[in-house]
C-alpha positions in Angstrom: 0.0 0.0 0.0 0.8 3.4 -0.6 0.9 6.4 1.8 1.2 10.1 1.7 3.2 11.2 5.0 3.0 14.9 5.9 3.9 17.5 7.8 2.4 20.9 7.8 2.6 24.3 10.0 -0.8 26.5 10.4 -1.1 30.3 12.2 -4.6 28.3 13.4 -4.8 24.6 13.7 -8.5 24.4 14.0 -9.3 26.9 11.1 -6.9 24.6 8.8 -8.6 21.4 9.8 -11.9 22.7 8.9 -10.7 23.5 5.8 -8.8 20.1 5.4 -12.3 18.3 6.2 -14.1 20.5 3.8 -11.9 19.3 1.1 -12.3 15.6 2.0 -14.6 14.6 -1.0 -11.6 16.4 -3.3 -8.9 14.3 -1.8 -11.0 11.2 -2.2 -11.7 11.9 -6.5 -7.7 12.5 -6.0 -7.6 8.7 -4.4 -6.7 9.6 -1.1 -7.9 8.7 1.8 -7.1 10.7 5.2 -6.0 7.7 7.6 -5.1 9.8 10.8 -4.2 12.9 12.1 -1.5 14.1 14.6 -1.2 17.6 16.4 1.9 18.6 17.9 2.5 19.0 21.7 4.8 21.8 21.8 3.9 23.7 19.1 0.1 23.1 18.6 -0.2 25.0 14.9 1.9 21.7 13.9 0.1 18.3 12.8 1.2 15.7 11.1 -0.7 13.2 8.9 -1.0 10.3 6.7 -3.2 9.5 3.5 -3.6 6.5 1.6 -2.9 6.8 -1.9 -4.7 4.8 -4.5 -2.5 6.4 -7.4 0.4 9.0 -7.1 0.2 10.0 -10.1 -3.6 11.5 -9.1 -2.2 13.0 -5.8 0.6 14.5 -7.6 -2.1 16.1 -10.1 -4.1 16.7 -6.6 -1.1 18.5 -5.5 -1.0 20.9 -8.3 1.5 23.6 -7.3 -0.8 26.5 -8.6 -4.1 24.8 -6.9 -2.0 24.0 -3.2 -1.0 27.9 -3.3 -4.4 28.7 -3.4 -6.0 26.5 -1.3 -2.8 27.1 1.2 -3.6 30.5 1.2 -7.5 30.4 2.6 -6.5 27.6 5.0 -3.5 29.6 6.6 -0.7 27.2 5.5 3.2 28.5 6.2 4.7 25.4 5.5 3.7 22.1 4.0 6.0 19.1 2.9 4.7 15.3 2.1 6.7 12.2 1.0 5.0 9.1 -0.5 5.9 6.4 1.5 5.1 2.7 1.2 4.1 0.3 4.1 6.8 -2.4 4.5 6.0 -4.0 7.9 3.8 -3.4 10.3 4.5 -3.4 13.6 1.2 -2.9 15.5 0.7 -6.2 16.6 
């Protein structure tokens, strides 16, 4: 399986995770699929987060330079950064 991990600051958590919920139905046409959601201790306009990605190629459209600006911009982004990842082991068990 493949993942998107992220990492993303915010000037307000909760206005960008509205925002990030809003766009839900967007990210699912895109193929992904939030899978959970972390927020930082010491600096709480930090989270963290991983997606499941049915196609890169369709997140990587998804991620549109021009269409993230935007879209950064209304949710208050300062800095965003995500790596595909894939699952190798799991060690949950």
């Amino acid at each position: 399986m493949t993942y998107m991990h992220c990492r993303i600051r915010v000037v307000d958590f909760f206005k960008w995770k509205a925002e990030m919920e809003a766009d839900a139905q967007a990210q699912r046409d895109a193929g992904m699929h939030l899978i959970h959601l972390w927020r930082g201790l010491e600096e709480p306009d930090t989270a963290f987060f991983i997606l499941e990605v049915r196609s890169v190629e369709k997140a990587r459209a998804f991620l549109d330079p021009a269409a993230v600006a935007e879209a950064s911009k209304v949710a208050g982004v300062l800095d965003f950064e995500w790596h595909f990842v894939e699952s190798i082991e799991d060690y949950s068990a």
